[in-house]
BAVEX-90734 format. One record per residue (C-alpha): residue in one letter; x, y, z. Coordinates in pm, whole numbers, padded with zeros to 5 digits, always signed. Layout:
// residues N
aXYZ...
END
This chain:
// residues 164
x+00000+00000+00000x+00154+00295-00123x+00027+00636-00041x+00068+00751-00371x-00110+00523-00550x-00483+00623-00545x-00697+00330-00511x-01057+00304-00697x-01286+00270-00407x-01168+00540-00203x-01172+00726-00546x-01545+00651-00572x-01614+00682-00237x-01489+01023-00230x-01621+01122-00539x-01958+01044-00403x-01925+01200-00097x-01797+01498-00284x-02086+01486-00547x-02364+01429-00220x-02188+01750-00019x-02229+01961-00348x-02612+01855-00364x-02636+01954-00038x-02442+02317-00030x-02645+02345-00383x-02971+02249-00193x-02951+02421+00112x-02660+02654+00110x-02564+02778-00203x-02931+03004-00225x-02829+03159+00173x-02445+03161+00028x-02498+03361-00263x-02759+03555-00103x-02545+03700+00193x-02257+03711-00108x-02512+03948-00291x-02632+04160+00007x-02281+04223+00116x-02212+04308-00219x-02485+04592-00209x-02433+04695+00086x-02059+04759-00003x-02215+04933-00313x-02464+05121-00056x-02152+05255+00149x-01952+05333-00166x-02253+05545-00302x-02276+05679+00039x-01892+05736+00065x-01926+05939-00238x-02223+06135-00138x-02120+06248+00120x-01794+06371-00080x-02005+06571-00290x-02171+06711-00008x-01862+06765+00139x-01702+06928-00201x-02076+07112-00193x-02002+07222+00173x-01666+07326+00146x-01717+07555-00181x-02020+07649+00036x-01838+07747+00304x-01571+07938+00071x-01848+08134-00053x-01953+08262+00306x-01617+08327+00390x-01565+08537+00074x-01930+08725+00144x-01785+08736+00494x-01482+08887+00441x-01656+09123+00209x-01903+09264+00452x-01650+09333+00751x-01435+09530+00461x-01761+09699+00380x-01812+09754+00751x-01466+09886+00822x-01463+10089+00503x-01829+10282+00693x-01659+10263+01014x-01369+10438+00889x-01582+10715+00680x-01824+10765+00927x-01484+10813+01180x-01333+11095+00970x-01667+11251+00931x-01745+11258+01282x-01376+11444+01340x-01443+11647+01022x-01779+11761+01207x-01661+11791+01588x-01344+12011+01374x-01543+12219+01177x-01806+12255+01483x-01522+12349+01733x-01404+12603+01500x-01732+12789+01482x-01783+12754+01854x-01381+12900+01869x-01504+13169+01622x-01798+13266+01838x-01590+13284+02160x-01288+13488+01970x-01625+13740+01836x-01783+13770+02145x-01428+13852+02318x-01393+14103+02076x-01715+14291+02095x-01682+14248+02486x-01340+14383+02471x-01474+14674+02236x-01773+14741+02444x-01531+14752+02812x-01324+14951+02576x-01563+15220+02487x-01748+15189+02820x-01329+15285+02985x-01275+15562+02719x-01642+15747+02848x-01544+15669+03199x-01247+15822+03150x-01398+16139+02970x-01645+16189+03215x-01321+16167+03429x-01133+16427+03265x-01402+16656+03216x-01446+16644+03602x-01108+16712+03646x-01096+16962+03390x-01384+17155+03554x-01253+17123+03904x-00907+17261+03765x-01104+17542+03611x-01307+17627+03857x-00985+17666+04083x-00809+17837+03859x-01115+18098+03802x-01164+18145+04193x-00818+18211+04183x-00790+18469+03954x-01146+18596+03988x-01030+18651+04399x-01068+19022+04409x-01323+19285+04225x-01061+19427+04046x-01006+19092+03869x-01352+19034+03796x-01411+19315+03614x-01107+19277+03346x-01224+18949+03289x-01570+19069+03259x-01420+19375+02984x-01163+19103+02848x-01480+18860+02772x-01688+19165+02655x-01417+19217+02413x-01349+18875+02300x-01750+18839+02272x-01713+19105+01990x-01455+18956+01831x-01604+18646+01755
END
C-alpha cells in the first residue's frame, strides 16, 4: 500500500461524498451563500454610493463654506470701510463745529473787549471833564479873587464876545 497510489474505491467513495456535499451546499446553502454574497455586495455598493455622497456634499459644503467666507470677508471690509468714513466725518464735524464755537468765543471777546473799551474811554472822559472843571473852577476862583479881577475878565470877555 503505497500512499501515492490512489486506489478506486476510495476514489469513488470520495467522489460520491464529494458529489452528495455539493447537492447539499447546492440544496440548502448555495441560495443563503450567494444571497449573503449578494447583500454584502450591495451593501458595499450602498456605502460606496454613500462614501461618495457624502464627498459631494462635502465638495458642496466646502465651496459652500468658501463662498460665506468670501461674502464674509466682504461685509467686515464693507463695515470697516463705513466705520472708517463715518470716523473721519465725525472728526471732520466735531473740527469744523469746534471752529465755529472758537469763532464765536474769539467774536464775542472782541465785541466784549470793544464794548469795556468804549465803556473805559467814556469813563475816563467823564473823568477828565471832572477834572478839567474842578481845575477850572480853581483856577477861576483864583484869579477871579478880588473885584478888580472880575471886572477885566468881565471887559476882556466883553471884548473877546465882539470879536467872535
Amino acid at each position: 500500500m503505497d500512499l501515492i497510489t490512489p486506489e478506486i474505491g476510495l476514489f469513488f467513495w470520495q467522489t460520491v461524498v464529494f458529489l452528495v456535499l455539493l447537492f447539499l451546499m447546492a440544496k440548502f446553502a448555495w441560495k443563503p451563500i450567494l444571497s449573503s454574497v449578494k447583500n454584502r455586495e450591495e451593501s458595499i455598493n450602498d456605502a460606496l454610493a454613500s462614501a461618495e455622497n457624502a464627498r459631494k456634499e462635502m465638495q458642496n459644503l466646502r465651496s459652500d463654506n468658501e463662498q460665506l467666507l468670501k461674502e464674509a470677508r466682504a461685509e467686515r471690509d464693507a463695515i470697516l470701510r463705513e466705520a472708517r468714513e463715518l470716523k473721519e466725518k465725525v472728526i471732520t464735524d466735531a473740527s469744523e463745529e469746534a471752529k465755529v464755537k472758537a469763532d464765536k468765543i474769539v467774536a464775542d471777546a472782541k465785541r466784549s473787549i470793544e464794548l469795556e473799551k468804549q465803556s473805559a474811554m467814556a469813563e475816563l472822559k467823564n473823568h477828565v471833564a471832572e477834572l478839567s472843571v474842578e481845575i477850572a473852577e480853581k483856577i477861576v476862583r483864583k484869579e477871579l479873587s478880588g473885584k478888580n479881577e472880575q471886572h477885566q475878565m468881565i471887559e476882556k470877555m466883553i471884548g473877546d464876545a465882539k470879536l467872535n
